[in-house]
N, CA, C and O atoms as CSV, one atom per row, in Angstrom:
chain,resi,resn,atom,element,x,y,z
A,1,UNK,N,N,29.062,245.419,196.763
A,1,UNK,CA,C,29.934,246.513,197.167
A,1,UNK,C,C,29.376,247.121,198.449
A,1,UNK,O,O,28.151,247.046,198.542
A,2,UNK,N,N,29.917,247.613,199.292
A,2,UNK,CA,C,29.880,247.719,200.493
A,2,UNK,C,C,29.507,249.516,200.508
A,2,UNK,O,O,30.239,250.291,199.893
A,3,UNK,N,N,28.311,249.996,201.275
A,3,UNK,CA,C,27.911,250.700,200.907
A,3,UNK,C,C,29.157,251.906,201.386
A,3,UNK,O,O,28.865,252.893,200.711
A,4,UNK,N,N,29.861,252.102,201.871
A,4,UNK,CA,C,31.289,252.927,202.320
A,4,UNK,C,C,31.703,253.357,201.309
A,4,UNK,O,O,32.100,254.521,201.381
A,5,UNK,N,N,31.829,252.509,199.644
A,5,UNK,CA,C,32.172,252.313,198.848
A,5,UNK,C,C,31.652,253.739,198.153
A,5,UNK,O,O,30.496,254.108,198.361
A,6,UNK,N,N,32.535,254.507,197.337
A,6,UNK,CA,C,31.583,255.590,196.171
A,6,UNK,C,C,32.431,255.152,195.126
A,6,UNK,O,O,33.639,254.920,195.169
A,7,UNK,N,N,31.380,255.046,193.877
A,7,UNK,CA,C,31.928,254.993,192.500
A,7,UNK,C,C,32.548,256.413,192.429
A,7,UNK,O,O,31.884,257.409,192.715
A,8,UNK,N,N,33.650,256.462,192.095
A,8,UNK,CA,C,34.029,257.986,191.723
A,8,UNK,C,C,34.943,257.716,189.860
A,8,UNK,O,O,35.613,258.649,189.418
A,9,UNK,N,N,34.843,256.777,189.275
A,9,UNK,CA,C,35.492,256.950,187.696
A,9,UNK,C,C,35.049,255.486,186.998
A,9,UNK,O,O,35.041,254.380,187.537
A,10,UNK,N,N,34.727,255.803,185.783
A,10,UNK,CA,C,34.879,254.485,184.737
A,10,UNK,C,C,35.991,254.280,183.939
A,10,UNK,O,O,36.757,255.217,183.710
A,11,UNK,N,N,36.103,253.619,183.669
A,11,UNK,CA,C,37.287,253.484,182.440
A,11,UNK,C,C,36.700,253.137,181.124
A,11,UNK,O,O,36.277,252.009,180.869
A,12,UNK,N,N,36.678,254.400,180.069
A,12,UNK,CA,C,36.177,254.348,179.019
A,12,UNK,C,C,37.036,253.448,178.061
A,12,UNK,O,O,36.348,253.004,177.142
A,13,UNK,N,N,38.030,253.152,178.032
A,13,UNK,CA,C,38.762,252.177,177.454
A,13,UNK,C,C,40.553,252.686,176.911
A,13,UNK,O,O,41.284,253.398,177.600
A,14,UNK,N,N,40.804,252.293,175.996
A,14,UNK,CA,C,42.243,252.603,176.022
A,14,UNK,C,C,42.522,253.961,175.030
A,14,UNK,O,O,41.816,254.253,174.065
A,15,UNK,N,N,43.459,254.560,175.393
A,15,UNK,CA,C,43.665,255.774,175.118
A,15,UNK,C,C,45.604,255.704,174.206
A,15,UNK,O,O,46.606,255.550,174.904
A,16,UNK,N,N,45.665,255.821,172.990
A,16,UNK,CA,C,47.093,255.489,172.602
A,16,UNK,C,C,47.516,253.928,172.922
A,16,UNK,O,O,46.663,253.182,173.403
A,17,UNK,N,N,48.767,253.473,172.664
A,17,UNK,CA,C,49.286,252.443,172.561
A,17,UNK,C,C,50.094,252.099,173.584
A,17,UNK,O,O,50.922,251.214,173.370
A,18,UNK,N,N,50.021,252.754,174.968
A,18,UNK,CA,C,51.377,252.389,175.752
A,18,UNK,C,C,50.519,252.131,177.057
A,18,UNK,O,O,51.087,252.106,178.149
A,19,UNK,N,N,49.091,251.932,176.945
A,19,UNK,CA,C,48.664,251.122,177.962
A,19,UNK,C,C,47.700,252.457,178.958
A,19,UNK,O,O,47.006,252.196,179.940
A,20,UNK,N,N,47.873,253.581,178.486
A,20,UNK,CA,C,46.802,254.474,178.618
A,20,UNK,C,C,45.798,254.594,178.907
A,20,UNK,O,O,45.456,253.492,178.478
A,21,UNK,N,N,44.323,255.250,179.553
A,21,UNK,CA,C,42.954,254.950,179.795
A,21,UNK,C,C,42.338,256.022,179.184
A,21,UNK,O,O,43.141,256.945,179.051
A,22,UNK,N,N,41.029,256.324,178.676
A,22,UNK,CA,C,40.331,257.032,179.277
A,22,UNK,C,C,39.451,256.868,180.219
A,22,UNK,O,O,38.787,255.835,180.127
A,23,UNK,N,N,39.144,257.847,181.465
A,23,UNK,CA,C,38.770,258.416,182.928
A,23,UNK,C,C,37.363,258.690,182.191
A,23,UNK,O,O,37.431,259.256,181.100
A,24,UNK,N,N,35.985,258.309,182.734
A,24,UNK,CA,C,35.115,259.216,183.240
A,24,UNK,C,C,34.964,259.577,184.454
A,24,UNK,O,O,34.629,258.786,185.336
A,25,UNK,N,N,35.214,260.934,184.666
A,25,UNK,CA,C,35.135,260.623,186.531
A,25,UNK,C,C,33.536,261.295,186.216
A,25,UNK,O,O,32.963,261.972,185.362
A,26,UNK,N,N,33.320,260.759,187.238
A,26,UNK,CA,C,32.099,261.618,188.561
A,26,UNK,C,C,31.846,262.051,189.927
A,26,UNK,O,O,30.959,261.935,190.774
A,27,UNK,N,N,33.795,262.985,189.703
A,27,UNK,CA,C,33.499,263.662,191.410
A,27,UNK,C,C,33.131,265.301,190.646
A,27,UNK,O,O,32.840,265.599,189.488
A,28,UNK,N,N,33.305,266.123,191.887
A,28,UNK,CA,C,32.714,267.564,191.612
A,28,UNK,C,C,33.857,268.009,190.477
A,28,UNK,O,O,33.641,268.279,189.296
A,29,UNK,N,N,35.394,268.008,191.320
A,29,UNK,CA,C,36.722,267.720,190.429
A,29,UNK,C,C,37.027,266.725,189.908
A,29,UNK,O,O,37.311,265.756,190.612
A,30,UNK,N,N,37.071,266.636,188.466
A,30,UNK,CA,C,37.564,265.529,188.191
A,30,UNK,C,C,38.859,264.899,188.259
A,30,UNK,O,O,39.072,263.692,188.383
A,31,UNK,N,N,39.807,265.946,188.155
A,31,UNK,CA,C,41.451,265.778,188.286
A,31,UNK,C,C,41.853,265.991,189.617
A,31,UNK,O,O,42.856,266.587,190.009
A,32,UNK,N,N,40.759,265.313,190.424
A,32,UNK,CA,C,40.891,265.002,192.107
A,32,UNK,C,C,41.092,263.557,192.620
A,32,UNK,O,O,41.162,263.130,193.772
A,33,UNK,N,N,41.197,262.639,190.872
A,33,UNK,CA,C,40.875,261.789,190.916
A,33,UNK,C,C,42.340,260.906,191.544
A,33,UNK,O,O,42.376,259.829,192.139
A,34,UNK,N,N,43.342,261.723,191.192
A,34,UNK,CA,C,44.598,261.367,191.756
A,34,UNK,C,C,45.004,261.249,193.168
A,34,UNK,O,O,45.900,260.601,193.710
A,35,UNK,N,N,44.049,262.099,193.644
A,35,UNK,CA,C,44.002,262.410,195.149
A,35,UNK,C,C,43.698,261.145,196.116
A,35,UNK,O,O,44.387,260.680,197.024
A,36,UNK,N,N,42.277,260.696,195.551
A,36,UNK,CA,C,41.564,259.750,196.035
A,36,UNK,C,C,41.973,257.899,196.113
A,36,UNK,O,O,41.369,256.971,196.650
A,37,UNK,N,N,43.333,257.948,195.269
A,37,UNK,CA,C,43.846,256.663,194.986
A,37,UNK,C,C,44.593,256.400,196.449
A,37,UNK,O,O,45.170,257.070,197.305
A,38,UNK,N,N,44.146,254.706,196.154
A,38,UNK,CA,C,44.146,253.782,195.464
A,38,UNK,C,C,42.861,253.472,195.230
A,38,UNK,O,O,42.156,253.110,196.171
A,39,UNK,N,N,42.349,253.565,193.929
A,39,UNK,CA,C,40.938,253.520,193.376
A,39,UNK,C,C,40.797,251.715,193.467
A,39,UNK,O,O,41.778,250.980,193.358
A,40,UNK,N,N,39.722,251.337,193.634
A,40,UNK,CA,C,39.821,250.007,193.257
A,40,UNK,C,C,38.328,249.451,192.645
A,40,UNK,O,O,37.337,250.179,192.592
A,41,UNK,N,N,38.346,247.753,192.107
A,41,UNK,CA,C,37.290,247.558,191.128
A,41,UNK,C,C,36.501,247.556,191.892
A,41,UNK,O,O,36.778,248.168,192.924
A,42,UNK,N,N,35.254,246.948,191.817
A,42,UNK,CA,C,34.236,246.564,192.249
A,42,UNK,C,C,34.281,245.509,193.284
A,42,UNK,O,O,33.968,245.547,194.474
A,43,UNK,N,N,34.825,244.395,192.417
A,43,UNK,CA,C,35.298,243.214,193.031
A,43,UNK,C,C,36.191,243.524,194.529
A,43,UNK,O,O,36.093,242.877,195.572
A,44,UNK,N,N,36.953,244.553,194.302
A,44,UNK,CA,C,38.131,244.701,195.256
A,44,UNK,C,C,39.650,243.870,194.818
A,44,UNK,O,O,40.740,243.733,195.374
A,45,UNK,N,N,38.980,243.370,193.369
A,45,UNK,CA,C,40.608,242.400,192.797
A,45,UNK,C,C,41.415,243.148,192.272
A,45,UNK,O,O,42.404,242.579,191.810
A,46,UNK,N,N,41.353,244.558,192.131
A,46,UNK,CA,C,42.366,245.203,191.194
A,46,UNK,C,C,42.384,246.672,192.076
A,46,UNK,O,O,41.385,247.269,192.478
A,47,UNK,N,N,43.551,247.004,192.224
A,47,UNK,CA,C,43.495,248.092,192.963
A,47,UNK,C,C,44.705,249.059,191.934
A,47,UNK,O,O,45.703,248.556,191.417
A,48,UNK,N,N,44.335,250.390,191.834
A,48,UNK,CA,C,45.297,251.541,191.058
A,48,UNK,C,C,45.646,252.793,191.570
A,48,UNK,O,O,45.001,253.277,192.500
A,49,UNK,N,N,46.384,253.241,191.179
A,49,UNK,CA,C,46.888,254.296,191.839
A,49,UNK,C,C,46.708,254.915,190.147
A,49,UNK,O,O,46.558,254.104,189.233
A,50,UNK,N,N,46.741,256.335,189.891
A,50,UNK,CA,C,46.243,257.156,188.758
A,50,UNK,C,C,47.429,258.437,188.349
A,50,UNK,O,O,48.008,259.137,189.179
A,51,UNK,N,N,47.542,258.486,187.291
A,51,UNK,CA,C,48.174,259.360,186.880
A,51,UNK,C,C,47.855,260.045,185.702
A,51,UNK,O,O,48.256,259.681,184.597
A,52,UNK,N,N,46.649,261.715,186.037
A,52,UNK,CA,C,46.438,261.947,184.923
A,52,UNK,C,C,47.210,262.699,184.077
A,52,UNK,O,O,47.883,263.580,184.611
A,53,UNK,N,N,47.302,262.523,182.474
A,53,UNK,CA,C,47.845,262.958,181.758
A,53,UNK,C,C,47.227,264.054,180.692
A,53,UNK,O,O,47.991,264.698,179.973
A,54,UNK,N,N,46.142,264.185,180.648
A,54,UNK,CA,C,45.205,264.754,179.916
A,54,UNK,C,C,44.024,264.780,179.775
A,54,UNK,O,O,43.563,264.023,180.629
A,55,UNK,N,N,42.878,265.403,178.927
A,55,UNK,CA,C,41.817,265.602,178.808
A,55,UNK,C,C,41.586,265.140,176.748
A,55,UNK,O,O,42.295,265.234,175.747
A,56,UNK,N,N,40.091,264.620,177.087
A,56,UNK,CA,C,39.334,264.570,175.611
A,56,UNK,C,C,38.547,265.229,175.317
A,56,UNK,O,O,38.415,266.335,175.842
A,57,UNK,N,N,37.835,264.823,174.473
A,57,UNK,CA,C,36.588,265.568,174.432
A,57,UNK,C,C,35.291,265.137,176.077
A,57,UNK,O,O,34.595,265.972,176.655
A,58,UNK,N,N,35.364,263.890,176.346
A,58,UNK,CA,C,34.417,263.435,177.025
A,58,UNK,C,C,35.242,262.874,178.233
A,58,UNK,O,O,34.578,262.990,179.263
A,59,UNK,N,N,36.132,262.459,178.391
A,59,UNK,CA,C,37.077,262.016,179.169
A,59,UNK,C,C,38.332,262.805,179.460
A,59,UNK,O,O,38.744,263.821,178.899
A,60,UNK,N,N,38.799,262.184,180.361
A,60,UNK,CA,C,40.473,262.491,180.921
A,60,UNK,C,C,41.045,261.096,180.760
A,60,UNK,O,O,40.693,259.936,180.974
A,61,UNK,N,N,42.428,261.966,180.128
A,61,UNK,CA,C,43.236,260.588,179.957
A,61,UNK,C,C,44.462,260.516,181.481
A,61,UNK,O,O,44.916,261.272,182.340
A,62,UNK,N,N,44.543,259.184,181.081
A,62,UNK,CA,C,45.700,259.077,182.557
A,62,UNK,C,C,46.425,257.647,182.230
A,62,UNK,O,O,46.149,257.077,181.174
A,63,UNK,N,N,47.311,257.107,183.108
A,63,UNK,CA,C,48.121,256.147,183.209
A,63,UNK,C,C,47.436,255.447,184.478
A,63,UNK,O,O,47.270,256.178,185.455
A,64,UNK,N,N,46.884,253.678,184.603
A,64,UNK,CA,C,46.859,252.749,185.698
A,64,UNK,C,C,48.068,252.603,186.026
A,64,UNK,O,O,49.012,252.467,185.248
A,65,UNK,N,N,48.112,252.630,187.511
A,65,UNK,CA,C,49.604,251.662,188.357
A,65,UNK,C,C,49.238,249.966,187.310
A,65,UNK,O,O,48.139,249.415,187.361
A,66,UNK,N,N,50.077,249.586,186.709
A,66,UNK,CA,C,50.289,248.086,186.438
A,66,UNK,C,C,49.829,247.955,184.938
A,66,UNK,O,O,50.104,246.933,184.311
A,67,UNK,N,N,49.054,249.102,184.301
A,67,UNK,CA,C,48.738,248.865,183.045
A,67,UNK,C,C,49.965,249.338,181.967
A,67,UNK,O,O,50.596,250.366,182.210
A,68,UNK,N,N,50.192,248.716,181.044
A,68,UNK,CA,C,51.450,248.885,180.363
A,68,UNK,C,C,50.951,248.641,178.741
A,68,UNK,O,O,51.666,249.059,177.829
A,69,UNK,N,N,49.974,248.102,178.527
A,69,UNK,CA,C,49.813,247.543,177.160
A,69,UNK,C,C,48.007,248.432,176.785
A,69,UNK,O,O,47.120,248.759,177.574
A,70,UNK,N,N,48.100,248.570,175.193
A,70,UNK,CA,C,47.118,249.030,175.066
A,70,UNK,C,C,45.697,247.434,175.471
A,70,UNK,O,O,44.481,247.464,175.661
A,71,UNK,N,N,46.614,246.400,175.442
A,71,UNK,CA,C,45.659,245.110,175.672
A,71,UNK,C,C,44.945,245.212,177.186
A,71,UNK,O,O,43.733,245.182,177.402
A,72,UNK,N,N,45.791,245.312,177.968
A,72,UNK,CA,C,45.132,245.837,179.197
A,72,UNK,C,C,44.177,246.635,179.225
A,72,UNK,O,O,42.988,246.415,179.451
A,73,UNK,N,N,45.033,248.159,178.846
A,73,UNK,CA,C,43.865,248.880,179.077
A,73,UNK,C,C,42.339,248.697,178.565
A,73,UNK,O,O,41.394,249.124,179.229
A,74,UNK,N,N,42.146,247.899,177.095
A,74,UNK,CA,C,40.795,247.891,176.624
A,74,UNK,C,C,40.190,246.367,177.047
A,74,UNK,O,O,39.082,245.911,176.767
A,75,UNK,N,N,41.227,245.765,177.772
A,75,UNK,CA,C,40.057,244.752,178.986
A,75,UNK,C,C,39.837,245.684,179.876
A,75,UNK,O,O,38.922,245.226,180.561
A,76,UNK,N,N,40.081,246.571,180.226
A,76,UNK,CA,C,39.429,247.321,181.753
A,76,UNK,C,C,37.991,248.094,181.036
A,76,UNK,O,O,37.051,248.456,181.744
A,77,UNK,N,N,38.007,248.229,179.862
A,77,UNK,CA,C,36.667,249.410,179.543
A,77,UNK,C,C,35.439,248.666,180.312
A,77,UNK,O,O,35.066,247.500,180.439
A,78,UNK,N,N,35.004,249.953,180.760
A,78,UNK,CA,C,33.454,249.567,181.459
A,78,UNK,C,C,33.926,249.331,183.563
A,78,UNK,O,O,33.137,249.444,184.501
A,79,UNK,N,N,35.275,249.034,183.616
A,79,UNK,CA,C,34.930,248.400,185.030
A,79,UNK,C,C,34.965,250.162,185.346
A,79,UNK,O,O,35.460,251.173,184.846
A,80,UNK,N,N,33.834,249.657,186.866
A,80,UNK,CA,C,33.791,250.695,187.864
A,80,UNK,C,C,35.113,251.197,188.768
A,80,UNK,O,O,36.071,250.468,189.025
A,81,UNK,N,N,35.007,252.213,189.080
A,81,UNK,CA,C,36.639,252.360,190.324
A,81,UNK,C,C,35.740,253.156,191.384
A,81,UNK,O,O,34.838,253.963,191.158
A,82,UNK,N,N,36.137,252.796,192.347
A,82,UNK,CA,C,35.288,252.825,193.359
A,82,UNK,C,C,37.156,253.620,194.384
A,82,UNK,O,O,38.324,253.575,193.999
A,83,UNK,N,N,36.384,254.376,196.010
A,83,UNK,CA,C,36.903,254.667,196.526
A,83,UNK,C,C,36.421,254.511,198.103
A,83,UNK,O,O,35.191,254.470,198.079
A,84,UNK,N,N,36.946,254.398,199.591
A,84,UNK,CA,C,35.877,254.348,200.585
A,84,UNK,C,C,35.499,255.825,200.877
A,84,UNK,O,O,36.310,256.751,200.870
A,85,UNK,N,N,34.187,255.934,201.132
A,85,UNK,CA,C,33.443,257.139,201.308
A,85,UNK,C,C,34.517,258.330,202.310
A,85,UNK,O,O,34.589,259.516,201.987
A,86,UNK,N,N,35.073,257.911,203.193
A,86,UNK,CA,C,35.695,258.992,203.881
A,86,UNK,C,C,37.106,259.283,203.580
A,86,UNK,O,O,37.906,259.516,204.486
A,87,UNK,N,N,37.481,259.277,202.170
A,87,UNK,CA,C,38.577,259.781,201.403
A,87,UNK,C,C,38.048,260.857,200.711
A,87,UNK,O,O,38.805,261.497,199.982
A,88,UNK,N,N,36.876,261.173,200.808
A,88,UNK,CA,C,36.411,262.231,199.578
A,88,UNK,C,C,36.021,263.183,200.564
A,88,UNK,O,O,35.844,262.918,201.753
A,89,UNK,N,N,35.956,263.758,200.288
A,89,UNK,CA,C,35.757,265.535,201.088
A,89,UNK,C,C,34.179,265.302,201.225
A,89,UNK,O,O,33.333,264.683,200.581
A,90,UNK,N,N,34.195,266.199,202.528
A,90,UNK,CA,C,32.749,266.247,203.228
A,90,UNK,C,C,31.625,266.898,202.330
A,90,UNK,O,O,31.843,268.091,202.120
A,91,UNK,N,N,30.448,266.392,201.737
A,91,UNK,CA,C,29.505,267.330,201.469
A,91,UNK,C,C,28.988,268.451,202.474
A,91,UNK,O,O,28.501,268.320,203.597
A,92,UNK,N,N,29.233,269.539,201.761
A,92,UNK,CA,C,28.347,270.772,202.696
A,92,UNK,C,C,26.685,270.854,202.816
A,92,UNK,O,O,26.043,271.515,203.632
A,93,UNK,N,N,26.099,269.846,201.593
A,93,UNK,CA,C,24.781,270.100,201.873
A,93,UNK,C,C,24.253,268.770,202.877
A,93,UNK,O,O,23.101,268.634,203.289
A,94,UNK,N,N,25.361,267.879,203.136
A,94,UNK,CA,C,24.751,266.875,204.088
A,94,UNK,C,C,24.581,267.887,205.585
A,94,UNK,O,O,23.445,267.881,206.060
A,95,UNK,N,N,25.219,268.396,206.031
A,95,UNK,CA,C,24.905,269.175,207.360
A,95,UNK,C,C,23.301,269.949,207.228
A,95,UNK,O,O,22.667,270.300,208.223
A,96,UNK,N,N,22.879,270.102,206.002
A,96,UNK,CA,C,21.810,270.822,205.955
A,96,UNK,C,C,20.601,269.499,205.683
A,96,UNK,O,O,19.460,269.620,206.128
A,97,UNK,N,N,20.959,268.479,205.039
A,97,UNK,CA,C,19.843,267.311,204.617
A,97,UNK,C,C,19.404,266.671,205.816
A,97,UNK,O,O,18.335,266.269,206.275
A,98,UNK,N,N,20.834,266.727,206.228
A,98,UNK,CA,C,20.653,265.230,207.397
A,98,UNK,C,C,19.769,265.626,208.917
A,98,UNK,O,O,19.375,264.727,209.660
A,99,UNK,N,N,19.502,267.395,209.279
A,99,UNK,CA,C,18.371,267.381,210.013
A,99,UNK,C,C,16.764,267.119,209.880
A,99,UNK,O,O,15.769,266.683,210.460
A,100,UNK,N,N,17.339,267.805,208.493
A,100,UNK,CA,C,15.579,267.450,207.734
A,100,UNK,C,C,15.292,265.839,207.622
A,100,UNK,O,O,14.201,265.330,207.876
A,101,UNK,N,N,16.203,265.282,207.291
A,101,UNK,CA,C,15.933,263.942,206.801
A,101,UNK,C,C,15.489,262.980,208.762
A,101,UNK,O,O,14.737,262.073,209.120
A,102,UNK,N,N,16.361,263.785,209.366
A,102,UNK,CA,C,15.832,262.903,210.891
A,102,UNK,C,C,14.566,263.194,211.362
A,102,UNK,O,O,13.626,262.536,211.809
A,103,UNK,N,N,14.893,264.857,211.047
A,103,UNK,CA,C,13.281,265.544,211.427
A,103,UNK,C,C,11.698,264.870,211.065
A,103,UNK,O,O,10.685,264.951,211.760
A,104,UNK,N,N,11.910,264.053,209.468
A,104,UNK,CA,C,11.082,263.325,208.605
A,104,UNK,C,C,10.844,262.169,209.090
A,104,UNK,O,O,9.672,261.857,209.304
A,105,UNK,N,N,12.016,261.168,209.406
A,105,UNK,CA,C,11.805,260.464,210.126
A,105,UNK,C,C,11.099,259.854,211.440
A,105,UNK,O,O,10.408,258.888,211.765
A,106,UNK,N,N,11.826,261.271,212.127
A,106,UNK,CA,C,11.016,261.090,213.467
A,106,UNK,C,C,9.393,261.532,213.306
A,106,UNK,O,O,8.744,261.207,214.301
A,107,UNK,N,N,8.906,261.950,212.654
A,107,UNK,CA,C,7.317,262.161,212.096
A,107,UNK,C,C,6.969,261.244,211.787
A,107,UNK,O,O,5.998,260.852,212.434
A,108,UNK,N,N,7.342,260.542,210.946
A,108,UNK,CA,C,6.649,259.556,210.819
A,108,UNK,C,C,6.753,258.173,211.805
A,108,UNK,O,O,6.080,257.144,211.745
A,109,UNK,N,N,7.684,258.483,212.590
A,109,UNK,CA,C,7.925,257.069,213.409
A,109,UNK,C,C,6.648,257.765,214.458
A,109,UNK,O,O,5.789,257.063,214.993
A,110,UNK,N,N,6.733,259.233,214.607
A,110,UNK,CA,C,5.420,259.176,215.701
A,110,UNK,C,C,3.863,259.347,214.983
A,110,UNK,O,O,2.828,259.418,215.646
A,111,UNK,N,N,3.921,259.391,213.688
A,111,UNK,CA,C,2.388,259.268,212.717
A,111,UNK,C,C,2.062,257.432,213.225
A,111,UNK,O,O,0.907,257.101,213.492
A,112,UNK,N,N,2.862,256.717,213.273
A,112,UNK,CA,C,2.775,255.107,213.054
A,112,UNK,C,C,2.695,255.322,213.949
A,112,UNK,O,O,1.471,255.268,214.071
A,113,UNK,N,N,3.355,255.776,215.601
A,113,UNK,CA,C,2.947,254.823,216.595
A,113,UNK,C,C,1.591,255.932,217.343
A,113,UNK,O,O,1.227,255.717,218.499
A,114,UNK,N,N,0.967,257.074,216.512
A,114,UNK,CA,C,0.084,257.544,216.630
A,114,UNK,C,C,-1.328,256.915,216.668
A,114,UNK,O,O,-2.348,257.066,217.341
A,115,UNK,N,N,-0.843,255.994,215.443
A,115,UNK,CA,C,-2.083,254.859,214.753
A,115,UNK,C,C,-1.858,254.379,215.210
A,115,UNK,O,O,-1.408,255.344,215.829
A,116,UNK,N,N,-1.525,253.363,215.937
A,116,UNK,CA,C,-1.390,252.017,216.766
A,116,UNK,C,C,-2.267,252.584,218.073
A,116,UNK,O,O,-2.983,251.776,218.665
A,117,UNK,N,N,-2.214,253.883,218.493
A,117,UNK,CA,C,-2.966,253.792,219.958
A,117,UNK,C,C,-4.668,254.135,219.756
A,117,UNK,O,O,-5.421,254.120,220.730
């Protein structure tokens, strides 16, 4: 998977009889998850568009674009859904990491070429 790529939901498996899921997401919102479609696998062989319908105890339930049968849905349990990184809203703490993190960098690129002379 191409690092652009963010996991943002699993599919806990089938939810009712008409081809249903349950959602784990892991964005900040989870019912943002509609936003972010067309979610797709890992592979890149299956691509969905989302429609949530509810909440569980541990999950959100929703409808796949193309899933229709509860058989479907519980072959999908476990796959990843992935989204490309610049569909999801900007982190606010990257503006604050990403000086420190160059700042770190550049220290140590001049600690190494400190030792070399």
């Amino acid at each position: 998977m191409p690092e652009h790529m963010i996991c943002v939901a699993a599919i806990a498996g089938a939810f009712g009889v008409h081809g249903d899921v349950r959602l784990k997401s892991f964005t900040a919102d989870p019912s943002a998850l509609e936003a972010y479609a067309p979610l797709v696998t890992q592979d890149n062989a299956q691509s969905f568009t989302v429609h949530l319908t509810g909440r569980t105890k541990n999950a959100l339930t929703g409808r796949l674009s193309g899933v229709t049968s509860k058989e479907q849905a519980d072959a999908l349990k476990g796959v990843k859904l992935f989204v490309p990184r610049d569909r999801l809203p900007a982190c606010p703490m990257m503006s604050f990491i990403t000086p420190i993190w160059k700042a770190c960098r550049s220290l140590t690129v001049a600690v190494k070429i400190g030792a070399m002379l």
